[in-house]
C-alpha positions in Angstrom: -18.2 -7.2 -109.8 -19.8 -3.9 -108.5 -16.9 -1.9 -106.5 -19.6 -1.2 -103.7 -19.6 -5.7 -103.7 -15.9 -5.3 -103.6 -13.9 -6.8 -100.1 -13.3 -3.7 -98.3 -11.4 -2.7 -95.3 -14.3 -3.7 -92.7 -13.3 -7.7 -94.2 -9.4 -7.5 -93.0 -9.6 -8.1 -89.3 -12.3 -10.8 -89.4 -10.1 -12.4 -92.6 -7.1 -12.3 -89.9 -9.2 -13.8 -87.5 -10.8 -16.4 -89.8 -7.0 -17.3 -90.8 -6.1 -18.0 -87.1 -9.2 -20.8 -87.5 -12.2 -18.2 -85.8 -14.7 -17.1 -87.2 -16.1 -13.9 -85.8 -18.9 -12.3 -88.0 -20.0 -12.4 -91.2 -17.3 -11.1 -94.0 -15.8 -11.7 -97.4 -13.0 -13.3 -95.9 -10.0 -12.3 -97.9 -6.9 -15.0 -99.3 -4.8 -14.7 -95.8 -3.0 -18.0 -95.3 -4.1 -20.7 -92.2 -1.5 -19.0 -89.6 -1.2 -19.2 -85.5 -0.2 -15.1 -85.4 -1.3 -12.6 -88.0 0.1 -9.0 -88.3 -1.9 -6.6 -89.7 -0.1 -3.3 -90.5 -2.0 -0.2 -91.6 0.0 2.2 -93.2 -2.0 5.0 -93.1 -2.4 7.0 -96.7 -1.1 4.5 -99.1 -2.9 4.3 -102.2 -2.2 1.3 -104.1 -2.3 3.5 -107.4 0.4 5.4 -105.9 1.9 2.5 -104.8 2.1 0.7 -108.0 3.5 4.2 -109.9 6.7 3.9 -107.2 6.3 0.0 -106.8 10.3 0.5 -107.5 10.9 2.3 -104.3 9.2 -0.7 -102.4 10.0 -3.7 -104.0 8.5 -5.7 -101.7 5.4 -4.7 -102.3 5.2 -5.9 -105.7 3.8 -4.1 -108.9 0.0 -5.0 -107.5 -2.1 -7.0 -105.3 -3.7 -10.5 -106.2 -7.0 -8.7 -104.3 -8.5 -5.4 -105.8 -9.1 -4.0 -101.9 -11.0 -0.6 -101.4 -11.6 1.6 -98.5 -15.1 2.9 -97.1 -16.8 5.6 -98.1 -15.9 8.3 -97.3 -12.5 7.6 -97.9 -11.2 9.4 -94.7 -9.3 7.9 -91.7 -12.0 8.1 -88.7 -14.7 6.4 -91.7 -11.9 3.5 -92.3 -10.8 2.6 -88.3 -14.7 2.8 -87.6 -14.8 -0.3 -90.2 -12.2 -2.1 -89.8 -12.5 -2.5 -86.0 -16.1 -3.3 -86.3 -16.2 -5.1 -89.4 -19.0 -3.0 -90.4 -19.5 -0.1 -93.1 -20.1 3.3 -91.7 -23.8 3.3 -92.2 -23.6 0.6 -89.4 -20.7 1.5 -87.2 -22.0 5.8 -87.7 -18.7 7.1 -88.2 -19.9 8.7 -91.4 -16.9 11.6 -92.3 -14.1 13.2 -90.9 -16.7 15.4 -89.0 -20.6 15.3 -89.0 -23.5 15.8 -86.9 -25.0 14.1 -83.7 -28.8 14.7 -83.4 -28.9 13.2 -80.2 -26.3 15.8 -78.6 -26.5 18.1 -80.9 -23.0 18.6 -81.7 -20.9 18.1 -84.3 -18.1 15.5 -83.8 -14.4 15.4 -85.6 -13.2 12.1 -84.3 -9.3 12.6 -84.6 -10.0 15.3 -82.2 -12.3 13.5 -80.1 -11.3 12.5 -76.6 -14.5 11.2 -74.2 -17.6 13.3 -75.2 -19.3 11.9 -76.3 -18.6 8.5 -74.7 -16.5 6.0 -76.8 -18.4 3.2 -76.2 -21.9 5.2 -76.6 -20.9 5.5 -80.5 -20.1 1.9 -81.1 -22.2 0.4 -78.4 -21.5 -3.4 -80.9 -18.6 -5.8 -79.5 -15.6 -5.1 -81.9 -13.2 -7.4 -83.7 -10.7 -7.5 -81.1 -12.7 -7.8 -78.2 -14.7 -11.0 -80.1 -11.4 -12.0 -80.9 -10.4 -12.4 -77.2 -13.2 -13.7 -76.3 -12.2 -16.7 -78.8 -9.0 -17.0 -77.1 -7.1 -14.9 -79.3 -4.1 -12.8 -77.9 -4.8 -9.6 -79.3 -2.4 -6.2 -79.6 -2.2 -2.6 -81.3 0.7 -1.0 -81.7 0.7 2.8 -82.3 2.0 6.1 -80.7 1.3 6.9 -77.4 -0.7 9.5 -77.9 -3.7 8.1 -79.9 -4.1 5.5 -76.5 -6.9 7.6 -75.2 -8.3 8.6 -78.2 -11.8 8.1 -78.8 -11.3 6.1 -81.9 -9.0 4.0 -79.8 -11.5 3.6 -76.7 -14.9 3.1 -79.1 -14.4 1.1 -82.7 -10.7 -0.1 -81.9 -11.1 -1.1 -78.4 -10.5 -4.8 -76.5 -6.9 -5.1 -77.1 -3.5 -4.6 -75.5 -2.2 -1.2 -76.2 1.8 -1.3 -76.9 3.2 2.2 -77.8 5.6 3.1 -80.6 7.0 6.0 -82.2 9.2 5.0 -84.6 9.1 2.3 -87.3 12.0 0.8 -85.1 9.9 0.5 -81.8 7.4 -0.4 -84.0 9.6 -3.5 -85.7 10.9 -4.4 -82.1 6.9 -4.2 -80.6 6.1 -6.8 -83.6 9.0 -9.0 -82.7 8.3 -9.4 -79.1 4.7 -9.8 -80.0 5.4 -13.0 -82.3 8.0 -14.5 -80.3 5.4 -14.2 -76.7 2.9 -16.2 -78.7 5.6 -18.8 -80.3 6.1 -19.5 -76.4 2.6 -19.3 -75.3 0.8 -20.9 -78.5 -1.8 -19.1 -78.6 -3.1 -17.7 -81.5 -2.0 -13.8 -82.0 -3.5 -11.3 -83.8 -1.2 -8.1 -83.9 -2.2 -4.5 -85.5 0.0 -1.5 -86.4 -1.2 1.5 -87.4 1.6 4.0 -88.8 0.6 7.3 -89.7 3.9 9.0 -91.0 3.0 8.9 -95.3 -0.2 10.4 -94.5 1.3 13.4 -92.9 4.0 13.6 -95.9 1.5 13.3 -98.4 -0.7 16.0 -97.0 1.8 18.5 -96.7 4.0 17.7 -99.7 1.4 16.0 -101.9 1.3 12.3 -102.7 4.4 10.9 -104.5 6.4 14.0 -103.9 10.1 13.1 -103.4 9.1 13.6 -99.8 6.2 11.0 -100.3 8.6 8.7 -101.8 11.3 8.8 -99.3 9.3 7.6 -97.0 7.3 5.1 -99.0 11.1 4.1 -98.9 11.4 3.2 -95.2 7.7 1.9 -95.2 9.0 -0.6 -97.5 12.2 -1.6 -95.3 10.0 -1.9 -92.6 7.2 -4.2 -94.1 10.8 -6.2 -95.9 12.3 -6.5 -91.9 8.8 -7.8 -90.3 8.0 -10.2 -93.6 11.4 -11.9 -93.5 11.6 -12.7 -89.5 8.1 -14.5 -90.0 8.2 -18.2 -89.1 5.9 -20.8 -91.3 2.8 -19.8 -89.3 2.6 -16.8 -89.4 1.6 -14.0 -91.7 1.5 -10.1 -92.4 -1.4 -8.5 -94.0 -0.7 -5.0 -95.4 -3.2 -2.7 -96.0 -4.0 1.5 -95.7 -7.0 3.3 -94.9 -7.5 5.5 -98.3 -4.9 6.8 -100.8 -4.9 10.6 -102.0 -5.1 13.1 -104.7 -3.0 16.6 -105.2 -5.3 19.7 -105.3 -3.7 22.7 -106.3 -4.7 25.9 -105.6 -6.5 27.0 -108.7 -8.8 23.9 -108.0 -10.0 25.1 -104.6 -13.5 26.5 -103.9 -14.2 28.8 -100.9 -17.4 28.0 -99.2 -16.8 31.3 -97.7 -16.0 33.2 -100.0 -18.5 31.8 -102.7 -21.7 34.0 -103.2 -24.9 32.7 -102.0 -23.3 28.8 -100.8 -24.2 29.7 -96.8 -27.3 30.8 -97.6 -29.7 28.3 -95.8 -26.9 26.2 -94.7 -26.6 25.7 -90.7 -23.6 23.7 -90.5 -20.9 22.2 -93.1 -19.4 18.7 -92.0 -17.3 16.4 -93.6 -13.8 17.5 -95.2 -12.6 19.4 -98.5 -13.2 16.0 -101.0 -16.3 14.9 -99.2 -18.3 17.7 -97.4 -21.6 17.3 -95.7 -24.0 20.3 -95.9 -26.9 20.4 -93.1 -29.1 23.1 -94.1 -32.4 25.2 -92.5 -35.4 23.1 -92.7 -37.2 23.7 -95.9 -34.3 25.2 -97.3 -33.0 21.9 -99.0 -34.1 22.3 -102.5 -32.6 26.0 -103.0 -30.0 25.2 -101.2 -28.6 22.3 -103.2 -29.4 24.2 -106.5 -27.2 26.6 -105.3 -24.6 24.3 -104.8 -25.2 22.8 -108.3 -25.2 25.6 -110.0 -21.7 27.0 -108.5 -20.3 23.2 -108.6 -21.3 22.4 -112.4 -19.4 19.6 -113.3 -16.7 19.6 -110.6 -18.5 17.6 -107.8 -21.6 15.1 -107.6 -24.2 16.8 -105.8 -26.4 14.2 -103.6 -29.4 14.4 -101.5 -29.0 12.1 -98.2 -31.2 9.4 -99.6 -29.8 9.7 -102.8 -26.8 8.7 -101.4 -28.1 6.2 -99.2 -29.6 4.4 -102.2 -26.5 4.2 -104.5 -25.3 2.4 -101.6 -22.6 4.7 -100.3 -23.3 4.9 -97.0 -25.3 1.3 -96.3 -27.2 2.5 -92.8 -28.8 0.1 -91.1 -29.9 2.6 -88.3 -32.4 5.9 -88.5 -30.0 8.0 -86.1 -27.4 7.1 -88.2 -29.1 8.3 -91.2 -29.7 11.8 -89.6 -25.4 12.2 -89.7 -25.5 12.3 -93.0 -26.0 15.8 -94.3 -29.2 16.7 -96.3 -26.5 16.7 -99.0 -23.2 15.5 -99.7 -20.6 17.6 -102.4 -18.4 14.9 -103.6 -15.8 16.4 -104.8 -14.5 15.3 -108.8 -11.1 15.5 -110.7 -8.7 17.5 -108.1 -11.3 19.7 -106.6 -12.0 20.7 -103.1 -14.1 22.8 -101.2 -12.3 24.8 -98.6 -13.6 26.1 -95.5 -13.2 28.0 -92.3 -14.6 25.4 -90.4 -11.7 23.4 -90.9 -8.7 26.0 -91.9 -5.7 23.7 -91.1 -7.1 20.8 -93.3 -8.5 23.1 -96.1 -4.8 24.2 -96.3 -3.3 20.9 -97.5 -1.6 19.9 -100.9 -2.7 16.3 -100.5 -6.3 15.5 -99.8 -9.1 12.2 -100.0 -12.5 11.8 -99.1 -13.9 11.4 -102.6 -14.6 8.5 -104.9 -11.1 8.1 -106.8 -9.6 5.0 -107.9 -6.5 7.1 -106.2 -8.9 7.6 -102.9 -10.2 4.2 -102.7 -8.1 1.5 -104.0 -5.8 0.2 -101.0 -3.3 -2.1 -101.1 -3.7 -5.8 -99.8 -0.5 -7.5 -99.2 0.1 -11.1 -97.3 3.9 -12.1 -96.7 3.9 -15.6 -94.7 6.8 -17.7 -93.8 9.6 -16.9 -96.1 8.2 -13.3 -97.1 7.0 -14.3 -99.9 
């Protein structure tokens, strides 16, 4: 099988739904057991080939997954929660990188950042997962920390559902427990989803599988071991993560600043270290992208917008949503990454993803029903 043919994120939620006897949209649905409640927790930044070098730390995750899951393209948070609350791949949903351009308003939009401009629902005009889901009659809930609430990621591609705050793994544990034991007494068919974001941070700052990494891979897997063994018969627990992550050491950083000749032509850079988007002056496109090539060589894939769009990386379905995508991507190769000072904070980090690694893309895909198992 092709990996773009591969079940993806954007196939979890309606897989969960499917499992709870709805189905929603169309999908690949993906091995989750017939169940009247299913919890899907998102641990944000787990790679499975990470996972499966400490599978020791975790046991209960196993040494690997009966499903070979990947993220979306770009393997970046905002790209990943655009898909699986939609159920659609970015070229759909148009949440196309950690930042990128809007013609239409003629701004460009970071969406961890993004609060209500432009408006949530605007961007994903489409009904999502969990509002089709309660429209079915499933009781829906997402459980995060208080502050993503508001977000715009939470109001536009993860919006219908109840919103139940938690800012530990513990609140988190007792928010899942109250969740399964209201729909034991209602019922109703429950479809829970917790998004943890805690090994991201570690691994950006300490890089992926650092001690620090590990440690909390640790309680991650104490966590998933408390939820899995308090599951009755019907009802399951889906593990998954957005993207996993690479280290990128110093000596493997390029400066789009500091580089001779890489800003000239280019209006606006988008995207992230591993996966940049480069908008340029109109006309400019060729030199500028030899430019690039030439500086790159063999450490990043250099494509032209519909290039990319025809090796299936993006799959638009929408014209505006094609004019997001810069007039060429940099996909970053090996450990490289292309700082800049558009973005200082994040050009900064040890741990970073975006790019097209097994170590980027492969995320885990975990069910525990019943007895755990």
């Amino acid at each position: 099988m092709n990996e773009i043919d591969l079940p993806s994120l954007k196939d979890v939620l309606p897989s969960a739904a499917n499992a709870l006897g709805h189905v929603l949209t169309e999908s690949q649905f993906l091995p989750i057991p017939a169940s009247r409640h299913v919890v899907v927790i998102l641990i944000d930044g787990l790679g499975e080939v990470s996972l499966n070098r400490h599978s020791k730390a975790a046991t209960v995750f196993g040494s690997s997954g009966a499903v070979q899951l990947q993220t979306e393209f770009p393997s970046t948070t905002p790209v990943a929660l655009g898909s699986l609350g939609t159920g659609l791949p970015p070229g759909a949903h148009g949440f196309v990188g950690a930042s990128f351009w809007l013609p239409d308003s003629e701004t460009m939009l970071s969406p961890l950042k993004w609060g209500s401009e432009p408006h949530p629902i605007s961007m994903a005009p489409e009904p999502t997962i969990f509002e089709l889901a309660e429209t079915s009659g499933i009781s829906t809930a997402t459980i995060g920390k208080m502050k993503h609430i508001n977000s715009g990621i939470t109001r536009s591609v993860l919006r219908g559902s109840r919103y139940l705050a938690a800012e530990n793994l513990e609140e988190m544990k007792v928010g899942i427990a109250q969740r399964l034991r209201d729909t034991r007494l209602s019922k109703q068919a429950g479809l829970t989803y917790a998004y943890w974001p805690e090994l991201d941070r570690v691994g950006h700052v300490h890089g992926p599988e650092s001690s620090e990494w590990i440690a909390e891979f640790q309680r991650v897997g104490l966590f998933v071991e408390s939820i899995a063994s308090d599951l009755a018969s019907d009802e399951s627990c889906v593990v998954v993560s957005d993207h996993g992550m690479v280290i990128c050491p110093p000596e493997s950083r390029i400066s789009i600043d500091d580089e001779p000749n890489l800003m000239e032509g280019v209006r606006r850079i988008g995207g992230e270290p591993r996966m940049r988007h480069i908008y340029v002056e109109q006309g400019a496109e060729l030199d500028v992208a030899h430019t690039w090539k030439a500086v790159a060589g063999e450490r990043a894939m250099i494509l032209e917008r519909d290039q990319a769009i025809a090796q299936g990386l993006f799959r638009v379905s929408d014209s505006e949503i094609k004019e997001r995508i810069g007039d060429f991507v940099v996909i970053s190769l090996g450990d490289t990454m292309f700082t800049s000072s558009t973005d200082p904070r994040t050009s900064s980090l040890l741990g970073q993803h975006g790019s097209l690694s097994p170590e980027e893309m492969h995320i885990p895909f975990r069910v525990f029903s019943g007895s755990g198992a």
